[in-house]
N, C-alpha and C positions, 0 to 999 in steps of 0.2 A: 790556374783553372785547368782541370781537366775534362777529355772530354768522351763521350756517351756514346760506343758504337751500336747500331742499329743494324745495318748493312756495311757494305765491302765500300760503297759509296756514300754512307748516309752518316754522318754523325752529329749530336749536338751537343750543345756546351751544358755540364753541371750548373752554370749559371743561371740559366734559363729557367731552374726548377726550384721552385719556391717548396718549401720547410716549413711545417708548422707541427709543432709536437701537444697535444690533446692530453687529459687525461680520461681513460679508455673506462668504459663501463664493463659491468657484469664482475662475475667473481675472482677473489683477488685478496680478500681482506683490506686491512690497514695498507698492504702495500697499493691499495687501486686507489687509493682516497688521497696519498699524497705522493704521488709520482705521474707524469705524463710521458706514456709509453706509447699510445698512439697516434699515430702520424700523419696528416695530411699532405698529399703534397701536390702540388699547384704546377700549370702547364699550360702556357700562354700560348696558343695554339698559332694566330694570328702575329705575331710580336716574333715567332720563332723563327728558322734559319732553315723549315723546312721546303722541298720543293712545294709549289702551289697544289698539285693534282695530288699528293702524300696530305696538304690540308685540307683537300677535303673529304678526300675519303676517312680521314681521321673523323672531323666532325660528325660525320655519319657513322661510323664506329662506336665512337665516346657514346653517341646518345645522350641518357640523361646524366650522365656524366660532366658535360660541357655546360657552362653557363650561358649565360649571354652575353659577355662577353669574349668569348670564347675561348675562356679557361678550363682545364681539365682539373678535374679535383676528384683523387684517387685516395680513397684511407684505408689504413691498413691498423688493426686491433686485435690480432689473430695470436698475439704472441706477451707474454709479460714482459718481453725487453725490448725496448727502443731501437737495438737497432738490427736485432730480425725484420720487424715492421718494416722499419727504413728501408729496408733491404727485399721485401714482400711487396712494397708500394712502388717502386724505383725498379724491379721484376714486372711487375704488372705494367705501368708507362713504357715501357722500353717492346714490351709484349704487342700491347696495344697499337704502338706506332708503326712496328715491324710488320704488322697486319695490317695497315694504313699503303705501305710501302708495295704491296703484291697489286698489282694491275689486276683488274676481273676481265674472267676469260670471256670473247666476245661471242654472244648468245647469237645461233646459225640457225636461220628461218628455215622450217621443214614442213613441207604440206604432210597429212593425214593421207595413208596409205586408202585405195579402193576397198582392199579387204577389211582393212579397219572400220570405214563410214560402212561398210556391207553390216558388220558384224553392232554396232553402234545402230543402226537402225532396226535391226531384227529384235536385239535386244529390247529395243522400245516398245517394238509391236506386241510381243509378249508379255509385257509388261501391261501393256494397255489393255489387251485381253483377260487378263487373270483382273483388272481393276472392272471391267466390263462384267465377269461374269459372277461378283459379288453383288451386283445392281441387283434391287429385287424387281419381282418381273411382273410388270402391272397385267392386269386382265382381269378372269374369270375370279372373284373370293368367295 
């Protein structure tokens, strides 16, 4: 078994990744009707050998990608040969995780500058006025 670098620290085993070969819609002729060239391939998210905090930012990556069990299921139809796909699907997973692997930068509370609330409230008032002076204006008809 070989295995799957992601990072300088991160790698997981080809085992891990389930294979499943489809046969792929749209045009193609006679060769689309009896040949399976496109590929699913399956990624046990939970089951894996990834760090904890890599799983869950993954799940939330995947989207609706992820089952519920917490498989990832990536297909790849983009190519008439099996093992482009294979190769398109297995780039995309490895993609996905690598972006799973980046920590998110931690968001720095900033109050709202004086001149800014200055200019955010003038704005209103003006606003309010030009709504004011479309009123029609009751009285003498």
């Amino acid at each position: 078994m070989s295995l799957i670098r992601i990072t300088d620290s991160i790698y997981i085993d080809e085992g891990e990744i389930k294979e499943e070969f489809i046969r792929a819609s749209g045009p193609g002729g006679q060769h689309v009707n009896k040949v399976s060239t496109a590929v699913q391939l399956r990624f046990d998210i939970r089951g894996s050998a990834l760090p904890e905090d890599v799983k869950r930012r993954l799940f939330n990556l995947a989207g609706g990608k992820v089952t519920g069990e917490g498989v990832v299921i990536i297909s790849a139809r983009q190519s008439r040969s099996r093992e482009q796909n294979r190769e398109d699907a297995l780039y995309r997973l490895v993609d996905l995780i690598r972006k799973a692997t980046e920590k998110p930068k931690a968001r720095i509370k900033t109050r709202a500058t004086f001149s800014s609330k200055k200019r955010r409230l003038e704005s209103k008032t003006m606003h309010a006025r030009t709504k004011k002076m479309r009123k029609s204006i009751k009285g003498d008809d």
